[in-house]
N, CA and C atoms as a LAMMPS dump frame, in Angstrom:
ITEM: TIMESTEP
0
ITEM: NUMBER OF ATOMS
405
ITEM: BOX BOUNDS ff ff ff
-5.0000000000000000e+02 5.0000000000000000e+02
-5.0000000000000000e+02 5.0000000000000000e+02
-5.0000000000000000e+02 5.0000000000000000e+02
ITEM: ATOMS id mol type element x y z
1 1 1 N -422.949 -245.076 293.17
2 1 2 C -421.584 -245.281 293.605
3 1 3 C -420.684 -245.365 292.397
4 2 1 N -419.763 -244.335 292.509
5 2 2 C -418.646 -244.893 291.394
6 2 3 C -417.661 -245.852 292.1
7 3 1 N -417.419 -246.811 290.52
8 3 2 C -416.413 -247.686 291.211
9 3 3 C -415.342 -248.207 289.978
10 4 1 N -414.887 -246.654 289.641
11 4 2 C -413.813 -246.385 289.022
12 4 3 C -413.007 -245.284 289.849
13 5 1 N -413.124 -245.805 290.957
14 5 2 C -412.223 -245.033 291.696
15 5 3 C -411.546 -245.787 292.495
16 6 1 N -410.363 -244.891 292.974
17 6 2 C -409.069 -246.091 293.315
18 6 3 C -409.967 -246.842 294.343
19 7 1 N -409.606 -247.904 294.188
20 7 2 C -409.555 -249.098 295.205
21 7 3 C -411.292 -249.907 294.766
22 8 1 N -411.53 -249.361 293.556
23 8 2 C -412.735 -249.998 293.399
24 8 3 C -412.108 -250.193 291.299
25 9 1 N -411.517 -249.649 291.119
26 9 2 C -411.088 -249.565 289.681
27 9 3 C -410.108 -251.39 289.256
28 10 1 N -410.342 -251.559 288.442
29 10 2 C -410.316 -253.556 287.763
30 10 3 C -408.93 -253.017 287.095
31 11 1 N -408.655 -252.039 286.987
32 11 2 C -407.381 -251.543 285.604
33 11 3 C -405.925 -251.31 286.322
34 12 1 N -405.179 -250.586 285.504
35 12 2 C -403.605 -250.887 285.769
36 12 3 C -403.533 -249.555 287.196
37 13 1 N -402.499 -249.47 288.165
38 13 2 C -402.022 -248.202 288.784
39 13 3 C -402.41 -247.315 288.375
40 14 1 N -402.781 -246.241 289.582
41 14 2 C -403.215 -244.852 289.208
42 14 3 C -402.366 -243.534 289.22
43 15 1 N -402.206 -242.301 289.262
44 15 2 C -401.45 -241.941 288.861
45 15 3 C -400.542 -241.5 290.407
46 16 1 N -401.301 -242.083 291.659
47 16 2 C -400.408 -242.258 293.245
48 16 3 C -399.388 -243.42 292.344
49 17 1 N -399.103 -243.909 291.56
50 17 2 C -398.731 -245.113 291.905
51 17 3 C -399.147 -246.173 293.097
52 18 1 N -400.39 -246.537 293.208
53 18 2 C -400.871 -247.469 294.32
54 18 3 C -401.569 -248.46 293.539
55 19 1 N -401.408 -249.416 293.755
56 19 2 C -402.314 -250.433 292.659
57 19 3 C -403.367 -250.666 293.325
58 20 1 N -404.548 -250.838 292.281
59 20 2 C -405.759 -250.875 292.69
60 20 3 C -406.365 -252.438 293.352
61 21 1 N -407.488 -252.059 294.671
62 21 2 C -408.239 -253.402 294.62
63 21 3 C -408.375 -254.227 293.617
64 22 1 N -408.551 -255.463 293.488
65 22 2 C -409.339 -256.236 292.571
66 22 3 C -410.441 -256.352 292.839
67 23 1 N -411.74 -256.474 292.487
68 23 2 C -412.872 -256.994 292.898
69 23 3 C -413.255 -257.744 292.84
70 24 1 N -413.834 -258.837 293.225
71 24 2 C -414.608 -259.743 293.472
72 24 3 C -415.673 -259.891 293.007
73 25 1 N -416.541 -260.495 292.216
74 25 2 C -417.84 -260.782 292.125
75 25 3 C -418.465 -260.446 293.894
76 26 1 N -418.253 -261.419 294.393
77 26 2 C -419.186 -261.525 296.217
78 26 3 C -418.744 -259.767 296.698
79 27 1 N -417.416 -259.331 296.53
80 27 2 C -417.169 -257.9 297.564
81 27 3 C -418.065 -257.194 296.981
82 28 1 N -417.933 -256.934 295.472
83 28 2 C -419.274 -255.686 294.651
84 28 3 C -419.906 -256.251 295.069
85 29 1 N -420.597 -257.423 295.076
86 29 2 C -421.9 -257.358 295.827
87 29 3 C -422.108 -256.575 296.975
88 30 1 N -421.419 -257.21 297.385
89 30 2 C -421.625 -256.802 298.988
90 30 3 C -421.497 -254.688 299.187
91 31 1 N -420.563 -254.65 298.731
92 31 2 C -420.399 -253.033 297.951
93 31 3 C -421.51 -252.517 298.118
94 32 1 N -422.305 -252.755 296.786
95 32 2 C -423.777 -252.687 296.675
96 32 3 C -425.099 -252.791 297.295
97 33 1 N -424.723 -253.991 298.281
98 33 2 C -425.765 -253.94 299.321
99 33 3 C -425.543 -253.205 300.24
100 34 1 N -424.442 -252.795 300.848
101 34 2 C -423.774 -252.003 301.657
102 34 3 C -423.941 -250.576 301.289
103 35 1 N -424.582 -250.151 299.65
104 35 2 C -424.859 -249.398 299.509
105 35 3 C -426.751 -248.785 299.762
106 36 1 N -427.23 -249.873 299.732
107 36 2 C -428.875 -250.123 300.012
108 36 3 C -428.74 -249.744 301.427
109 37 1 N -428.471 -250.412 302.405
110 37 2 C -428.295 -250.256 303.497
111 37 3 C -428.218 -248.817 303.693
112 38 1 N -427.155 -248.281 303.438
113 38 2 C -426.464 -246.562 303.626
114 38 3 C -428.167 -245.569 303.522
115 39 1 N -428.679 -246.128 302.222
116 39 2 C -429.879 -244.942 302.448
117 39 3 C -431.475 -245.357 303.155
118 40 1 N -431.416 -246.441 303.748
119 40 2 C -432.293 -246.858 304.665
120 40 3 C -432.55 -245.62 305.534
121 41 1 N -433.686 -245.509 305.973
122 41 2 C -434.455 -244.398 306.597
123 41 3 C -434.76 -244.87 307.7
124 42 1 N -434.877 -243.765 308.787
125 42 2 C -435.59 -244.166 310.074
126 42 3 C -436.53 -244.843 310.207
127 43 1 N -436.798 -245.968 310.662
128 43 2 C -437.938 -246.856 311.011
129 43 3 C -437.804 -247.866 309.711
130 44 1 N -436.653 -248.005 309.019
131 44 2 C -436.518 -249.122 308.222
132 44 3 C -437.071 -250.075 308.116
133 45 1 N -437.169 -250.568 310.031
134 45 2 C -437.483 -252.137 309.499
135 45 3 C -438.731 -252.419 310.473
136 46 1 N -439.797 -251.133 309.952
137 46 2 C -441.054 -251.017 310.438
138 46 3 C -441.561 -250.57 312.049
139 47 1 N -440.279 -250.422 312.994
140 47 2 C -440.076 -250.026 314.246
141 47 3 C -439.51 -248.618 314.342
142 48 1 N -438.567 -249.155 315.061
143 48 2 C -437.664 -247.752 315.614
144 48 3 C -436.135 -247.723 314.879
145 49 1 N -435.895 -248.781 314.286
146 49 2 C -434.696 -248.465 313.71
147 49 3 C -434.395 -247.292 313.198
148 50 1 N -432.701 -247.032 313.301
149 50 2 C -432.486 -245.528 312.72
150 50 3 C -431.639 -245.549 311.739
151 51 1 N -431.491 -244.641 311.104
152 51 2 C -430.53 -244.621 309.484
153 51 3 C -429.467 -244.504 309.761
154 52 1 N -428.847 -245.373 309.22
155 52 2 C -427.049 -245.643 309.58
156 52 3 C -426.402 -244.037 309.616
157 53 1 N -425.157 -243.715 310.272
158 53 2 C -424.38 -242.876 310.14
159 53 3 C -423.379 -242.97 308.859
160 54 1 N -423.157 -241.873 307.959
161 54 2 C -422.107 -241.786 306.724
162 54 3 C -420.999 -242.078 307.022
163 55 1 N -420.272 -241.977 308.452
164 55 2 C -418.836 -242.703 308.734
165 55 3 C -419.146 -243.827 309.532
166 56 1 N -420.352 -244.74 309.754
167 56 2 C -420.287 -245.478 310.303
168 56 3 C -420.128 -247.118 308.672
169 57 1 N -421.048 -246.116 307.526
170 57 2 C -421.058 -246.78 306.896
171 57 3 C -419.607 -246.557 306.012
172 58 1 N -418.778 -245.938 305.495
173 58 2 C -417.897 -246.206 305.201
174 58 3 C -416.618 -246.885 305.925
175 59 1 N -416.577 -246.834 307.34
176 59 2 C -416.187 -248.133 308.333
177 59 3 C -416.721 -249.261 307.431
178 60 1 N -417.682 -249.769 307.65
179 60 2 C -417.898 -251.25 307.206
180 60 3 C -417.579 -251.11 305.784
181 61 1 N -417.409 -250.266 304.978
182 61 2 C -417.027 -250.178 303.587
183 61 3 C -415.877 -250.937 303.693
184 62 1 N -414.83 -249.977 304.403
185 62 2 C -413.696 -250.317 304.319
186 62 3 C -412.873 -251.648 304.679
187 63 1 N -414.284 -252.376 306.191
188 63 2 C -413.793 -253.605 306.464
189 63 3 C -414.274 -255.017 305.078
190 64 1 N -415.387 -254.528 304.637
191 64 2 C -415.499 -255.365 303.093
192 64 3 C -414.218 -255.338 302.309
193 65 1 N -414.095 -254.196 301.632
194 65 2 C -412.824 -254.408 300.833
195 65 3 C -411.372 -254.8 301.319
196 66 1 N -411.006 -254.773 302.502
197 66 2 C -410.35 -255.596 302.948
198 66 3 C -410.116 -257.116 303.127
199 67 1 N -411.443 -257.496 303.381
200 67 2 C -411.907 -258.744 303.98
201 67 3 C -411.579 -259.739 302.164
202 68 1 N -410.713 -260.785 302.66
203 68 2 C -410.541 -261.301 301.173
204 68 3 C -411.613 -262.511 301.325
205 69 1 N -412.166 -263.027 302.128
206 69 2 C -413.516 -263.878 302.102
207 69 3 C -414.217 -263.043 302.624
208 70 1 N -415.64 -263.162 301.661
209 70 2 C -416.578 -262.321 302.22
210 70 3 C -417.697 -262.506 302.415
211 71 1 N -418.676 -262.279 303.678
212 71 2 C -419.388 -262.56 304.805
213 71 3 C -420.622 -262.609 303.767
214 72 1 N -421.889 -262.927 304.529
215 72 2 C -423.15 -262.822 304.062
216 72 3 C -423.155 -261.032 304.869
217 73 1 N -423.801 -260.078 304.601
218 73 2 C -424.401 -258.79 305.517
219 73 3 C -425.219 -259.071 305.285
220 74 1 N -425.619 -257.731 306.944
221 74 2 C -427.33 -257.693 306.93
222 74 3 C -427.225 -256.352 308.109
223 75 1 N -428.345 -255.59 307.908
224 75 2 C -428.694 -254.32 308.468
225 75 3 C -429.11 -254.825 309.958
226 76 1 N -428.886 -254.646 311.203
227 76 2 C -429.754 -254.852 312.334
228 76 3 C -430.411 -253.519 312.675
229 77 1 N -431.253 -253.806 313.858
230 77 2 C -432.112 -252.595 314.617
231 77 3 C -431.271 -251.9 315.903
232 78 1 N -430.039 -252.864 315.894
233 78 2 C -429.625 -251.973 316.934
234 78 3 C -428.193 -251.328 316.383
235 79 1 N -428.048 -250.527 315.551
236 79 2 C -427.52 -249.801 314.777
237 79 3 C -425.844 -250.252 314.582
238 80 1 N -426.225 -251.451 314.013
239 80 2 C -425.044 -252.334 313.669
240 80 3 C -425.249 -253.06 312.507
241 81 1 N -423.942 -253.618 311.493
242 81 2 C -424.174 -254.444 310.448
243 81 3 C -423.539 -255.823 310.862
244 82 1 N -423.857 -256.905 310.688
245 82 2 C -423.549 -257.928 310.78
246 82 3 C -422.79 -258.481 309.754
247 83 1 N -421.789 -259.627 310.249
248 83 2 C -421.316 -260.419 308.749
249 83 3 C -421.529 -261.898 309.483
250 84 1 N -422.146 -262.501 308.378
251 84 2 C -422.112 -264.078 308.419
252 84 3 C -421.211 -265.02 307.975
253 85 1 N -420.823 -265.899 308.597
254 85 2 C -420.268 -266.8 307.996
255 85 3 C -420.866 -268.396 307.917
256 86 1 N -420.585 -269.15 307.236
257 86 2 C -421.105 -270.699 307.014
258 86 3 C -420.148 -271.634 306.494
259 87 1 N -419.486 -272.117 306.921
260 87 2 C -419.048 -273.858 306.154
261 87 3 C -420.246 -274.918 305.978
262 88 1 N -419.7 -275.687 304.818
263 88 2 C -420.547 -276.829 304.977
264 88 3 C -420.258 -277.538 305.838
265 89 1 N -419.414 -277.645 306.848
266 89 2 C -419.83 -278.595 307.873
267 89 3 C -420.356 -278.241 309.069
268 90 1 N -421.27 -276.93 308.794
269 90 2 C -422.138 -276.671 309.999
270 90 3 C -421.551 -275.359 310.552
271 91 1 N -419.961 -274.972 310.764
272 91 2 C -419.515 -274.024 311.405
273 91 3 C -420.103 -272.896 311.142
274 92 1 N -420.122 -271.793 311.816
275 92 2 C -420.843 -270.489 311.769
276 92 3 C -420.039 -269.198 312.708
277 93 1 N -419.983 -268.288 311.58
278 93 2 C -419.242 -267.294 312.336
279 93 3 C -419.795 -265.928 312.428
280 94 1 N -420.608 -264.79 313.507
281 94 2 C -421.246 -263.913 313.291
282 94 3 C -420.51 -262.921 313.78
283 95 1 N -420.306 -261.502 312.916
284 95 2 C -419.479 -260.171 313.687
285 95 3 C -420.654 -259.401 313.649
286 96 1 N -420.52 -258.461 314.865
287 96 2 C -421.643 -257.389 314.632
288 96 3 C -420.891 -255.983 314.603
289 97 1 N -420.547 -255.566 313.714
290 97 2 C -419.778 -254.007 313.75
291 97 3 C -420.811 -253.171 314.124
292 98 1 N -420.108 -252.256 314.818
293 98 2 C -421.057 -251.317 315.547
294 98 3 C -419.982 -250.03 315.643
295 99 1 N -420.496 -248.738 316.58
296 99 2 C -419.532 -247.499 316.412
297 99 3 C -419 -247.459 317.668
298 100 1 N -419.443 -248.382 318.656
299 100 2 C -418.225 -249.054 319.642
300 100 3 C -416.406 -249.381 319.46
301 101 1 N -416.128 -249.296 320.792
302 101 2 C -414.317 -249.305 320.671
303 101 3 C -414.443 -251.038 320.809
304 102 1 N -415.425 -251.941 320.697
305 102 2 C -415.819 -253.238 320.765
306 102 3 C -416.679 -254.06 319.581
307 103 1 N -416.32 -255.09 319.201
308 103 2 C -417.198 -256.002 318.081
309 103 3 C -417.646 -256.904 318.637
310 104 1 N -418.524 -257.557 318.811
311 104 2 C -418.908 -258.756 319.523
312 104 3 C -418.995 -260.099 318.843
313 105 1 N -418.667 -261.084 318.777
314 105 2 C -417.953 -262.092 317.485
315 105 3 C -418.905 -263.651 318.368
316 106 1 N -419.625 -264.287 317.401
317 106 2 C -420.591 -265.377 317.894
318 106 3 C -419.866 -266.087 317.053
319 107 1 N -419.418 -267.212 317.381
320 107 2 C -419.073 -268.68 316.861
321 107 3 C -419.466 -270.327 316.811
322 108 1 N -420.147 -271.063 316.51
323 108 2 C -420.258 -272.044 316.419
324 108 3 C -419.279 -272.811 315.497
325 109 1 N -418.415 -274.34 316.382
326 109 2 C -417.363 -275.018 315.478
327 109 3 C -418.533 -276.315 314.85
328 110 1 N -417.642 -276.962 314.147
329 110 2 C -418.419 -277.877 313.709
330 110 3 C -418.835 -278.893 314.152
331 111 1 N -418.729 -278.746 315.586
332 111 2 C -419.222 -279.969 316.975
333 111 3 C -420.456 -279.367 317.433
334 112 1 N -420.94 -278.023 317.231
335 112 2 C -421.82 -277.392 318.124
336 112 3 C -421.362 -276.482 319.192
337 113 1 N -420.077 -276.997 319.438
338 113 2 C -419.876 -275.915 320.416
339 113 3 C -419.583 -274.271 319.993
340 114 1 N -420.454 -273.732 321.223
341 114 2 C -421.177 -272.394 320.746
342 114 3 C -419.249 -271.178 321.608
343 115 1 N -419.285 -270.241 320.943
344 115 2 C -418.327 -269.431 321.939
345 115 3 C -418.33 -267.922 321.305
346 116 1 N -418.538 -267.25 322.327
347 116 2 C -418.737 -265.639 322.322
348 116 3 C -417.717 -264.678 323.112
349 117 1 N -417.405 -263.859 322.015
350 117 2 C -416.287 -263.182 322.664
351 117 3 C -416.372 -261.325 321.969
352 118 1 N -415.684 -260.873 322.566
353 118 2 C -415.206 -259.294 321.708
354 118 3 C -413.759 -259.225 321.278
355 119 1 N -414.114 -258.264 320.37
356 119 2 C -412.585 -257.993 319.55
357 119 3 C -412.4 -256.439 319.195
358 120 1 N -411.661 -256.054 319.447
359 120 2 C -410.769 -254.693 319.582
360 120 3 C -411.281 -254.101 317.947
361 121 1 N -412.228 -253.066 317.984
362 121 2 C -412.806 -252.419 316.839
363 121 3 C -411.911 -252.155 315.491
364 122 1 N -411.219 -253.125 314.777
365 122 2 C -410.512 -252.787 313.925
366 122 3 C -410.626 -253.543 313.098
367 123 1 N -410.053 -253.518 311.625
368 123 2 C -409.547 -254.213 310.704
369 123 3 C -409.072 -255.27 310.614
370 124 1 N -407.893 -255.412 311.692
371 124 2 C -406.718 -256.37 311.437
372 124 3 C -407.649 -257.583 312.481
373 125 1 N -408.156 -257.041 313.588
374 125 2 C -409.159 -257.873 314.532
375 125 3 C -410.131 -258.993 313.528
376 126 1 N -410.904 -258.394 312.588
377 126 2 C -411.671 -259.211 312.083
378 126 3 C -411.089 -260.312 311.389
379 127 1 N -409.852 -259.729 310.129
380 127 2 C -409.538 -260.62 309.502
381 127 3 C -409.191 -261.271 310.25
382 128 1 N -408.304 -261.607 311.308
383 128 2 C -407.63 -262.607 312.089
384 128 3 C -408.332 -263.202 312.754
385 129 1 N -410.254 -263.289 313.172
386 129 2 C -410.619 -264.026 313.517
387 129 3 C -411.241 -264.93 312.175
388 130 1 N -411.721 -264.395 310.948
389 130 2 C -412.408 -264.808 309.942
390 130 3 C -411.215 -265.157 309.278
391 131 1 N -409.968 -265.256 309.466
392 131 2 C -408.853 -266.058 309.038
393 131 3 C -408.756 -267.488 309.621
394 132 1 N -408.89 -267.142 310.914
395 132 2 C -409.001 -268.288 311.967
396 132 3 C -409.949 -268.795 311.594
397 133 1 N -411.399 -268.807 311.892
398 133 2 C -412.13 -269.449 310.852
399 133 3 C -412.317 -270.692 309.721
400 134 1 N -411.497 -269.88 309.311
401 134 2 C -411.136 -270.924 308.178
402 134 3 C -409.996 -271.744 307.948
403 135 1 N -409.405 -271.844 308.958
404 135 2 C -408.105 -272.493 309.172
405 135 3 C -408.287 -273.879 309.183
């Protein structure tokens, strides 16, 4: 992966005039694992799993570098990536992106109480629940 390219580049405006991402220690990570993921092979995870799609994975690219707190990932079997979340006081927040017009969003607050819902396949959807979140 290059990541001297706009929106992955640490340096001044490019020659769009658009100023570049900053990066993060945690987003390159995540970048990176997000890049492991991408060349996973059929039967990855010793079953039937199948190898991500190239626009499914630059979708979740794009919701990382957006995302200004950023999730734990992880590859599932049913051809979705997950993001985690954790406070220390127990709260827990799970998205499962998928190539659905739907995300399915698992929550635990810091009482235990559990609540499951969907959110409209986009960008602005996630941050505003993983904003909420942390409110």
């Amino acid at each position: 992966m290059n990541y001297s390219i706009s929106g992955y580049n640490l340096y001044e405006e490019n020659e769009f005039c658009i100023e570049n991402v900053i990066m993060n220690e945690e987003k390159m990570n995540n970048l990176k694992k997000l890049d492991q993921i991408a060349v996973l092979e059929d039967g990855w995870n010793g079953n039937k799993a199948k190898a991500f799609e190239k626009q499914f994975i630059l979708t979740v690219r794009s919701i990382i570098t957006a995302l200004e707190i950023q999730p734990e990932i992880f590859p599932t079997a049913c051809d979705s990536v997950q993001f985690e979340y954790e406070k220390e006081d127990g709260s827990y927040l799970e998205i499962e992106i998928n190539s659905d017009d739907k995300w399915e969003v698992f929550e635990i607050n810091r009482d235990g109480e559990e609540k499951y819902f969907s959110i409209v396949a986009n960008i602005e959807a996630i941050i505003k629940v993983v904003n909420s979140f942390y409110e």
